[in-house]
C-alpha positions as a Markdown table, in Angstrom:
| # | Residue | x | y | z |
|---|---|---|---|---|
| 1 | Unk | 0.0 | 0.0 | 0.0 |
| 2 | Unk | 1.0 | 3.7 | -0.7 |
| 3 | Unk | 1.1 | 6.5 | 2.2 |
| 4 | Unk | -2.6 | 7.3 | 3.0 |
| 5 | Unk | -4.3 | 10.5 | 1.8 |
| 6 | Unk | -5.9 | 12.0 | 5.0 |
| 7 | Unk | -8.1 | 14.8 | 5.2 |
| 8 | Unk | -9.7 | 15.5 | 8.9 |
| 9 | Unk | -13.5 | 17.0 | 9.5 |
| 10 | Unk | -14.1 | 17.3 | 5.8 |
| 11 | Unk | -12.8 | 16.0 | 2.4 |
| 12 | Unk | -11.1 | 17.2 | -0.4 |
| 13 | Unk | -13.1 | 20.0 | -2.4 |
| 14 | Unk | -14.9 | 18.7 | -5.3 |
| 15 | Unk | -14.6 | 21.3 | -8.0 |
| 16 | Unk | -10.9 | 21.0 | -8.7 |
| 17 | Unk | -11.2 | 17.0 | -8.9 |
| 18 | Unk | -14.6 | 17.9 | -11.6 |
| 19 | Unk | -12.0 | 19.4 | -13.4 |
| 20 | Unk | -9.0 | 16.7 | -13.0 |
| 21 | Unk | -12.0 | 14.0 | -14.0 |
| 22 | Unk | -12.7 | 15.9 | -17.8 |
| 23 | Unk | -9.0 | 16.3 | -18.7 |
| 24 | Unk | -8.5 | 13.6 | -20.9 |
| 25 | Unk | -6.1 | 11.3 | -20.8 |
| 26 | Unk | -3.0 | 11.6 | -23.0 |
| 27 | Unk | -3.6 | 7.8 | -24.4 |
| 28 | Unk | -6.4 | 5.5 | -24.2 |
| 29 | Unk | -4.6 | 2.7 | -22.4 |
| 30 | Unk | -4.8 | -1.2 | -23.3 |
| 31 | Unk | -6.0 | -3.5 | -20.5 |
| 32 | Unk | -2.8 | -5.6 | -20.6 |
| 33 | Unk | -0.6 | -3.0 | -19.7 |
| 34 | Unk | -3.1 | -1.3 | -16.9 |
| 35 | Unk | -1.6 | -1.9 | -13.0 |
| 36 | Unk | -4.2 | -0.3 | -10.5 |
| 37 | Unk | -2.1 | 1.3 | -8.4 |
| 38 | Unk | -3.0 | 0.9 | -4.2 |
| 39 | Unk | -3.7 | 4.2 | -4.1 |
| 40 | Unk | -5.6 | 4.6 | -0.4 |
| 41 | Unk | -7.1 | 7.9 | 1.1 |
| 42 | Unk | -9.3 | 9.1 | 5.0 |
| 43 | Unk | -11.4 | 11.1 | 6.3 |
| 44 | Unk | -10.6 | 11.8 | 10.4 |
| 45 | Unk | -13.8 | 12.5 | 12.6 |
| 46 | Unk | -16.8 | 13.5 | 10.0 |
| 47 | Unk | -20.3 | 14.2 | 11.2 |
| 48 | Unk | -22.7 | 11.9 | 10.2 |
| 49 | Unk | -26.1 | 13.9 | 11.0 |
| 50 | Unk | -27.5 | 17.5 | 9.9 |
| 51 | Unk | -29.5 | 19.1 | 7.3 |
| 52 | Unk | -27.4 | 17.2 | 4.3 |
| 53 | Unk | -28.7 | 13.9 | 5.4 |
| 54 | Unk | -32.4 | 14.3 | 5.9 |
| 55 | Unk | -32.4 | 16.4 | 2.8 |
| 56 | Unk | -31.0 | 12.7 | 1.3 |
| 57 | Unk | -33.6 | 10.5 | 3.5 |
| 58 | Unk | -36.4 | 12.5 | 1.5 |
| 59 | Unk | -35.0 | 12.2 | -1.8 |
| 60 | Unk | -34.2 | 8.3 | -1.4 |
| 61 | Unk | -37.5 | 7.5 | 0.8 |
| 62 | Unk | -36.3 | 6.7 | 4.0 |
| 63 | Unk | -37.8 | 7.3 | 7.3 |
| 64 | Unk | -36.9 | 9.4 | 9.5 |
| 65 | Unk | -35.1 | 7.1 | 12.8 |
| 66 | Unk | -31.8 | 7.8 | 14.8 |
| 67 | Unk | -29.5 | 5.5 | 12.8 |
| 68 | Unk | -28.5 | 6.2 | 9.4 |
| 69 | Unk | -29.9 | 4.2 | 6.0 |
| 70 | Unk | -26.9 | 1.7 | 5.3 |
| 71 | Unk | -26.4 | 3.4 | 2.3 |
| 72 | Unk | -25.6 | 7.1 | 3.7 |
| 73 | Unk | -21.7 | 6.7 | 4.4 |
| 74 | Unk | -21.5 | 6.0 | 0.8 |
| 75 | Unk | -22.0 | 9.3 | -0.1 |
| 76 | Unk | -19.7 | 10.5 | 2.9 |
| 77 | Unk | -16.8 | 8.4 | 1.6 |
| 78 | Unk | -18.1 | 10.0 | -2.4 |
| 79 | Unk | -15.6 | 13.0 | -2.3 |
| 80 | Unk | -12.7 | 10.1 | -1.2 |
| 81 | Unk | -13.4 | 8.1 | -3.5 |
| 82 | Unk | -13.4 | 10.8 | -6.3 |
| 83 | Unk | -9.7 | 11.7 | -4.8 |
| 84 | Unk | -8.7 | 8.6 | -5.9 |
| 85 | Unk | -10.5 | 7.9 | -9.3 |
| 86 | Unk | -8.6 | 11.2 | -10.1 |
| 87 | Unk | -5.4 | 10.4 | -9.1 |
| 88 | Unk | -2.3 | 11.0 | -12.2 |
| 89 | Unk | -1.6 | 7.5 | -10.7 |
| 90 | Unk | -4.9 | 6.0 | -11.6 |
| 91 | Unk | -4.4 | 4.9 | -15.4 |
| 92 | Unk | -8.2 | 5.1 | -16.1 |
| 93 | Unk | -10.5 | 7.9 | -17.6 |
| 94 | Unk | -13.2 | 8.3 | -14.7 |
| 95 | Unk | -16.0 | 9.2 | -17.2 |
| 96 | Unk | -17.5 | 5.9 | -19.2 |
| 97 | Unk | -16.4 | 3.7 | -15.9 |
| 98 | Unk | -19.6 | 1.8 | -15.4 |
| 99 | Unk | -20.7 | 0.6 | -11.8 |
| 100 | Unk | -21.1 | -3.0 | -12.3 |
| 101 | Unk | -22.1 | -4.2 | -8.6 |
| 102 | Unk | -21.9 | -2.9 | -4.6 |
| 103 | Unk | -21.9 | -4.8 | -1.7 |
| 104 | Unk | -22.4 | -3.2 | 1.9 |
| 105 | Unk | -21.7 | -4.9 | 5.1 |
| 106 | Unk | -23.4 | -2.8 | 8.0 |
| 107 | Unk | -21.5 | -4.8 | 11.4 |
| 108 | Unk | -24.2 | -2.2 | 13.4 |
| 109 | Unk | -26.7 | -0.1 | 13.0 |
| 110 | Unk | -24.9 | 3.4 | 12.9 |
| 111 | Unk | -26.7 | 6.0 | 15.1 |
| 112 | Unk | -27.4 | 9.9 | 13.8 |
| 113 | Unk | -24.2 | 12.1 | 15.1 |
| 114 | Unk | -21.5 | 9.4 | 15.7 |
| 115 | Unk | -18.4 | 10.7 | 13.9 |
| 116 | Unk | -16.8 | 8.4 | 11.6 |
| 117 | Unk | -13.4 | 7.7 | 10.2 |
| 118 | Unk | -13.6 | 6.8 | 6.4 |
| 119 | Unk | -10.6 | 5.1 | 4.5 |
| 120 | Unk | -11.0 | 4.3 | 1.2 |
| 121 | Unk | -8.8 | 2.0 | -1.1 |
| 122 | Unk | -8.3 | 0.8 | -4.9 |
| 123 | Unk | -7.5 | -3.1 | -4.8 |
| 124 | Unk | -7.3 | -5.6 | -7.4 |
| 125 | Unk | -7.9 | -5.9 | -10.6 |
| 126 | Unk | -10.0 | -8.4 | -13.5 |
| 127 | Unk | -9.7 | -8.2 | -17.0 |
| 128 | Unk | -12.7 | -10.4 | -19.1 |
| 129 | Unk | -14.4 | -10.5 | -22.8 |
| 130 | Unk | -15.7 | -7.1 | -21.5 |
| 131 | Unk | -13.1 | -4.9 | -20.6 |
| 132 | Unk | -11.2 | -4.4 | -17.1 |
| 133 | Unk | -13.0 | -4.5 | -13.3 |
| 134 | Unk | -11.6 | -3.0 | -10.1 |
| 135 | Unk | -12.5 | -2.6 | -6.7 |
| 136 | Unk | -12.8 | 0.3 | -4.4 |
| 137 | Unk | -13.5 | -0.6 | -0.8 |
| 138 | Unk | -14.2 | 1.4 | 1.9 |
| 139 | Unk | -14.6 | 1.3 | 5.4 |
| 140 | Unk | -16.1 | 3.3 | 8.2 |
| 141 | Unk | -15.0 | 3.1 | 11.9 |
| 142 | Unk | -16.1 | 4.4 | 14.8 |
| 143 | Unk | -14.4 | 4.9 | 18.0 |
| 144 | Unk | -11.9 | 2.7 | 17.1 |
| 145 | Unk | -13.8 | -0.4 | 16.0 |
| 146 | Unk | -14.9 | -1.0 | 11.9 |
| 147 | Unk | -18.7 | -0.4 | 11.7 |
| 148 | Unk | -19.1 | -0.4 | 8.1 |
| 149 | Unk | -17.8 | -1.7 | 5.1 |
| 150 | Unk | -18.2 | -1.4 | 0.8 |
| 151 | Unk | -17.3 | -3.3 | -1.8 |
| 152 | Unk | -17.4 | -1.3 | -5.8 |
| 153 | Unk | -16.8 | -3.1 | -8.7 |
| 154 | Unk | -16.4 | -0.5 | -11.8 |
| 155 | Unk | -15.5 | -1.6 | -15.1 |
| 156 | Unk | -13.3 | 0.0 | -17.7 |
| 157 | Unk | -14.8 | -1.3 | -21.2 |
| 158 | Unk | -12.5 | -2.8 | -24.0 |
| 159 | Unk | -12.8 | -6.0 | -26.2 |
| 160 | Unk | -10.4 | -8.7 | -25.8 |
| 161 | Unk | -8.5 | -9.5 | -28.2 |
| 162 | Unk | -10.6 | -12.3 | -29.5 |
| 163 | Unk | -13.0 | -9.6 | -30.7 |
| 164 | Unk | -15.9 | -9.9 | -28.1 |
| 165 | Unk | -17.9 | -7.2 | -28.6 |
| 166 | Unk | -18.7 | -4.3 | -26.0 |
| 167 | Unk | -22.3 | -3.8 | -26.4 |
| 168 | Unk | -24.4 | -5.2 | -23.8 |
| 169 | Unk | -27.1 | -8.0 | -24.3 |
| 170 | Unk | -30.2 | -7.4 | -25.3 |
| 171 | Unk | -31.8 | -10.8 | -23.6 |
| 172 | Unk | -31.6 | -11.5 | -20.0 |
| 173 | Unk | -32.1 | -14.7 | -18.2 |
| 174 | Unk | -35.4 | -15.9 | -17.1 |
| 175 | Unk | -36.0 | -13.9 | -14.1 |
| 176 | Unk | -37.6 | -15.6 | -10.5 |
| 177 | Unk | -41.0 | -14.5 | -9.6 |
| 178 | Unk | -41.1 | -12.8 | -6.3 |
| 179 | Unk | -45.0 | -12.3 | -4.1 |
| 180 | Unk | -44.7 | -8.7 | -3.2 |
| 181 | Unk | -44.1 | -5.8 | -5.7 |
| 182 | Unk | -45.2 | -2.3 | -5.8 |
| 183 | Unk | -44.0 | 0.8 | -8.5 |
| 184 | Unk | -40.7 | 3.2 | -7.8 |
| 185 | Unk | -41.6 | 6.6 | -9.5 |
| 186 | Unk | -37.9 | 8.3 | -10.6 |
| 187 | Unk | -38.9 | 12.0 | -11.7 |
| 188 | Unk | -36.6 | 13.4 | -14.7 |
| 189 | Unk | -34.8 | 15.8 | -12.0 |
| 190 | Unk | -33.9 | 13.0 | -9.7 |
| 191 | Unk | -30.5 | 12.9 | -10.9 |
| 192 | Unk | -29.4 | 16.5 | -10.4 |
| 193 | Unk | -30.5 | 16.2 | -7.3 |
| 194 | Unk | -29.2 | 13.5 | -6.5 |
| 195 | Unk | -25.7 | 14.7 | -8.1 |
| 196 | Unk | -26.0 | 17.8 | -6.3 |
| 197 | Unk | -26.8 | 16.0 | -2.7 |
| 198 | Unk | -24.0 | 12.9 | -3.1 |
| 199 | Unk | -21.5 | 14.9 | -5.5 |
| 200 | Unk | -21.7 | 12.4 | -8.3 |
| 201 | Unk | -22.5 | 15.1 | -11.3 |
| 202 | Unk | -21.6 | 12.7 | -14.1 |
| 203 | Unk | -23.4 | 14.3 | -17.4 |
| 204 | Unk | -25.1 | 10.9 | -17.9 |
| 205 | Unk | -27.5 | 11.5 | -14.9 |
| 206 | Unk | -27.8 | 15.7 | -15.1 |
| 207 | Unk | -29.7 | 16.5 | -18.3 |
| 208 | Unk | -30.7 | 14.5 | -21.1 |
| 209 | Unk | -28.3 | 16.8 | -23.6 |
| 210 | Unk | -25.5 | 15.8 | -22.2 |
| 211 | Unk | -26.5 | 11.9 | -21.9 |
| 212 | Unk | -26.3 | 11.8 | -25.6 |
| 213 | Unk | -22.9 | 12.4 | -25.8 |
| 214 | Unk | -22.1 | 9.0 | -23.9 |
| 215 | Unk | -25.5 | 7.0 | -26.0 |
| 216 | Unk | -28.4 | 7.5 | -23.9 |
| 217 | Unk | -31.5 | 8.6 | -25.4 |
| 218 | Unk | -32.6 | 10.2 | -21.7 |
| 219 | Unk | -30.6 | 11.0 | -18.4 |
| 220 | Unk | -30.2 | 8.1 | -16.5 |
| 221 | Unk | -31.0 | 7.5 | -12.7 |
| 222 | Unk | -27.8 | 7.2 | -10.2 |
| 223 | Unk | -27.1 | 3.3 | -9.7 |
| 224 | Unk | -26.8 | 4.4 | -6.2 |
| 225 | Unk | -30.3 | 6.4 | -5.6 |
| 226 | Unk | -32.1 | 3.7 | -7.6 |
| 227 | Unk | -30.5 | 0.9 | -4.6 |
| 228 | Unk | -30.9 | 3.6 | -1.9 |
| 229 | Unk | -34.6 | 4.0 | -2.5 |
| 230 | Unk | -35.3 | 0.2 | -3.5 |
| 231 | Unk | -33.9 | -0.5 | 0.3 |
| 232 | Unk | -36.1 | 2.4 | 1.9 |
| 233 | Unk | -39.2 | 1.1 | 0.3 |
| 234 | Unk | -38.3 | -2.3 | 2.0 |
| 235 | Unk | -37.4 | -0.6 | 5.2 |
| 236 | Unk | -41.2 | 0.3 | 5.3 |
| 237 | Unk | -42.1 | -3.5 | 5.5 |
| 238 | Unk | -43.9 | -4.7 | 8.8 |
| 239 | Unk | -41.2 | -8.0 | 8.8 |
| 240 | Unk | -38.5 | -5.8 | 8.3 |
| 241 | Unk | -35.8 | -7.0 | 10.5 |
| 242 | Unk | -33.3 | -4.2 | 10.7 |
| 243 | Unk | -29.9 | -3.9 | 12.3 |
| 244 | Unk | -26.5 | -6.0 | 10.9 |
| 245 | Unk | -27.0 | -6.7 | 7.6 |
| 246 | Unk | -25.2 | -7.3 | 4.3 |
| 247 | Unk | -26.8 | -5.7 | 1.0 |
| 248 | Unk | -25.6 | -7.0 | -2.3 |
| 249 | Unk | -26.2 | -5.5 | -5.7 |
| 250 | Unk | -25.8 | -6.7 | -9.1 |
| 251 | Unk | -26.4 | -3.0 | -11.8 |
| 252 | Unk | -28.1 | -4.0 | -14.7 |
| 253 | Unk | -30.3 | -1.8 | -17.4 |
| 254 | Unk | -30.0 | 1.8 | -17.1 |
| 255 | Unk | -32.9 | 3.7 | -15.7 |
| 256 | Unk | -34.3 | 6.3 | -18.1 |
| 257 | Unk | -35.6 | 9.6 | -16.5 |
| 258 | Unk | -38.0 | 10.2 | -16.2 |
| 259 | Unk | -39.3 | 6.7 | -15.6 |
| 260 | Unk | -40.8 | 4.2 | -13.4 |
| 261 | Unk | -39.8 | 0.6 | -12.7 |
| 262 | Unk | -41.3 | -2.7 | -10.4 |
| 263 | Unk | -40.2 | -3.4 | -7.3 |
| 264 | Unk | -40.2 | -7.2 | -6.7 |
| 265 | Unk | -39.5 | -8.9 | -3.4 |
| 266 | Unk | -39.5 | -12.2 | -1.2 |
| 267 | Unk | -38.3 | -11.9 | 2.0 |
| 268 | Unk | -37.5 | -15.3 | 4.2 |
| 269 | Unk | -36.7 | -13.8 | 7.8 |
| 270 | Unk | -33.1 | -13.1 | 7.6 |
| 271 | Unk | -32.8 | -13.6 | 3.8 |
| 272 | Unk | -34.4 | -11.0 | 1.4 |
| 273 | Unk | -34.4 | -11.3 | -2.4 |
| 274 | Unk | -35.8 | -7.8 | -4.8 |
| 275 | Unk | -35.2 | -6.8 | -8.3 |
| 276 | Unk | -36.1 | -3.6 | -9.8 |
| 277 | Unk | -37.3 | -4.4 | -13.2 |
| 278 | Unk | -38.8 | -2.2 | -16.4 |
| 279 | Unk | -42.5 | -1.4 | -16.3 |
| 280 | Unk | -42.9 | -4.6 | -18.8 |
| 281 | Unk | -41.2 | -6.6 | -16.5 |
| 282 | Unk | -39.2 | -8.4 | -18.4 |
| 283 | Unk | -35.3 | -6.7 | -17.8 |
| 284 | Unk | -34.0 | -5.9 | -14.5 |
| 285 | Unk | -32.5 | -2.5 | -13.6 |
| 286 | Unk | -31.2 | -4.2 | -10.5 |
| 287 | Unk | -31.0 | -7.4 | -8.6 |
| 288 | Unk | -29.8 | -7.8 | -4.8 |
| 289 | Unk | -30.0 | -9.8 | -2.1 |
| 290 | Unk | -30.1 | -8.8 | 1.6 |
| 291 | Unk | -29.2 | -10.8 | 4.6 |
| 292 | Unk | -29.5 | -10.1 | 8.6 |
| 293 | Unk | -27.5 | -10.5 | 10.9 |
């Protein structure tokens, strides 16, 4: 590992590492000759409560308790990880990365106001038919003890050699039938503000102008917002069970804005199964699993 990046109370400002993330690079580099470097950054003693926070609870759907929705120190840790994604060290362009699949670890429920160290780190690396995958993992402490935990797994698109190609399927698997469902409503402006609230301004999810320079016919909903509300809506659940919990999720089929989408779910006491799926229900957006305890 390198020396640690540390920042204490707040993070690194985010308009000089906008900037840093539209330069681009001088070459487009080859996945054979790409080394993630362990590039590792933290945040000392940051307040986990305030206006920022319930501003997020009402655009994601959650309810208003005294812990945190698991999904809240991601955007905490978003200015670290955007240290290190911007990095001269990092080999990658930051803008056309797509976020393949998160996985949280919650050890505790985390209460409203406990400060938190955040430490953030690249680590390892994948090359397939579709292009290069990394890592970035964080982790959240508090008072001395690891509360928290992420797993991110970006992708960095280029064709092997063997010619595979790099658009994405148009046919997915058969997908399970889950009992409960209900419809998630995502407006067109949910994702400047969501970009505004976490940070993450990438011009696929800000207007649909600028979507079409990277292929989209609309905006696109934030990966992140679209999990973050999927878990509020199953926070409301009488069975709900709460507390440790582990929260895996595979990204699939972009979210157009503005759109609306199926929420599917099974839940067997400590083992929950949903899927966010297209109003035809036939493609997922998303697919997770969450297990307590």
């Amino acid at each position: 590992m390198q020396d640690w990046i540390s920042y204490r109370n707040q993070g690194p400002r985010l308009w000089p590492l906008y900037g840093k993330a539209v330069v681009p690079r001088t070459r487009r580099p080859k996945n054979d000759d790409i080394r993630i470097p362990a590039l590792q950054t933290e945040l000392i003693g940051t307040a986990t409560g305030g206006n920022r926070l319930h501003r997020y609870r009402e655009l994601c759907g959650f309810a208003r308790r005294s812990t945190l929705p698991p999904t809240w120190p991601h955007v905490l840790a978003f200015p670290l990880h955007l240290k290190l994604l911007t990095e001269q060290a990092f080999p990658l362009p930051l803008l056309g990365l797509v976020h393949l699949r998160n996985r949280i670890i919650q050890q505790r429920a985390i209460g409203v106001g406990e400060l938190l160290d955040i430490r953030a780190h690249l680590d390892g690396q994948t090359v397939s038919d579709r292009g290069l995958e990394f890592d970035l993992i964080t982790e959240a402490w508090s008072a001395g003890k690891k509360v928290w935990e992420e797993v991110s797994t970006s992708l960095f698109r280029e064709p092997r050699h063997n010619g595979a190609s790099l658009k994405p399927t148009r046919t997915f698997p058969a997908l399970p039938h889950y009992p409960n469902s209900l419809t998630l409503a995502a407006a067109a402006s949910i994702g400047r503000q969501y970009g505004r609230l976490s940070g993450d301004l990438n011009p696929i999810h800000i207007h649909l102008l600028t979507a079409k320079v990277f292929g989209f016919p609309r905006a696109i909903a934030h990966g992140m917002w679209s999990q973050a509300h999927c878990i509020a809506l199953l926070e409301q659940q009488q069975n709900w069970p709460g507390g440790p919990m582990t929260v895996a999720c595979q990204f699939k089929k972009p979210l157009l804005l503005p759109g609306t989408a199926q929420l599917n779910w099974q839940s067997n006491n400590d083992h929950w199964d949903y899927q966010l799926l297209n109003t035809q229900g036939n493609a997922p957006h998303l697919t997770g699993n969450i297990t307590f305890g």
